[in-house]
N, C-alpha and C positions, 0 to 999 in steps of 0.2 A: 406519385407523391412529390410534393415540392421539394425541391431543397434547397434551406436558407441561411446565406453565408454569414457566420459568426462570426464579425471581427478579429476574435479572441481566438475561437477554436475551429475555424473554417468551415466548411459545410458542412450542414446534418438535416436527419429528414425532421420535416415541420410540425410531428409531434414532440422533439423536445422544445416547443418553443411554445408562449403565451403570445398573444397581442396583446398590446396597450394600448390600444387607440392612435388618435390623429397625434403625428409631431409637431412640437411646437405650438401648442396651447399655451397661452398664458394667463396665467393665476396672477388673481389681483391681487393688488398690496396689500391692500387691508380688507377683505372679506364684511368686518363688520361695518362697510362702508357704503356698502352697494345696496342698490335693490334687489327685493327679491327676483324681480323679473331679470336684470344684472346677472343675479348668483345662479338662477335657474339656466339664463343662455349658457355659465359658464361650465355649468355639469351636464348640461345636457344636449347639448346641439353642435353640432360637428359636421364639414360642410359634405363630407360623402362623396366625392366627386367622381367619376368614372373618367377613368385614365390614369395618368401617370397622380399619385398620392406622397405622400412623405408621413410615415408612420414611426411609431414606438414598439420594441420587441423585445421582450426579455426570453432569456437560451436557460429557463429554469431546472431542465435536465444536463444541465452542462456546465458552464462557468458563474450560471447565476445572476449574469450582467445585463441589463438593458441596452439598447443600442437605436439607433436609427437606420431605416430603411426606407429607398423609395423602389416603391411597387407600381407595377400597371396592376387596375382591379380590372380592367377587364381581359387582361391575358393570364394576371396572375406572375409575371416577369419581374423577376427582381433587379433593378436596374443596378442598385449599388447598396450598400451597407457602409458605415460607419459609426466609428466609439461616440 
């Protein structure tokens, strides 16, 4: 089983935790301003990458809080967490 350092409450196994996707996505300003094609890349397409990633976690059996993490996907290596 993994285990994924919570900033907050230090490691625990990676059933208390959700992913949230890729870190550092950003949301346009005004939503009703874009194209569809615009809004669609923005909900939907995320670059996937194999190796080291930068992701979103939230520790929802635990302190409840999201957090950033970077991961290797293809070792599964948590390289670092931060708030």
């Amino acid at each position: 089983m993994l285990l994924i350092p919570c900033p907050w409450c230090g490691p625990r196994p990676e059933n208390e935790f959700r992913h949230g996707g890729e870190a550092h996505v950003v949301r346009p300003v005004d939503p009703r301003c874009v194209s569809d094609a615009e809004w669609a890349d923005f909900l939907y397409n995320r670059t996937n990458p194999k190796g080291i990633h930068a992701e979103r976690w939230r520790h929802i059996h635990g302190c409840g809080r999201f957090f950033n993490c970077i991961r290797d996907t293809v070792t599964d290596r948590i390289v670092t967490t931060s708030k």
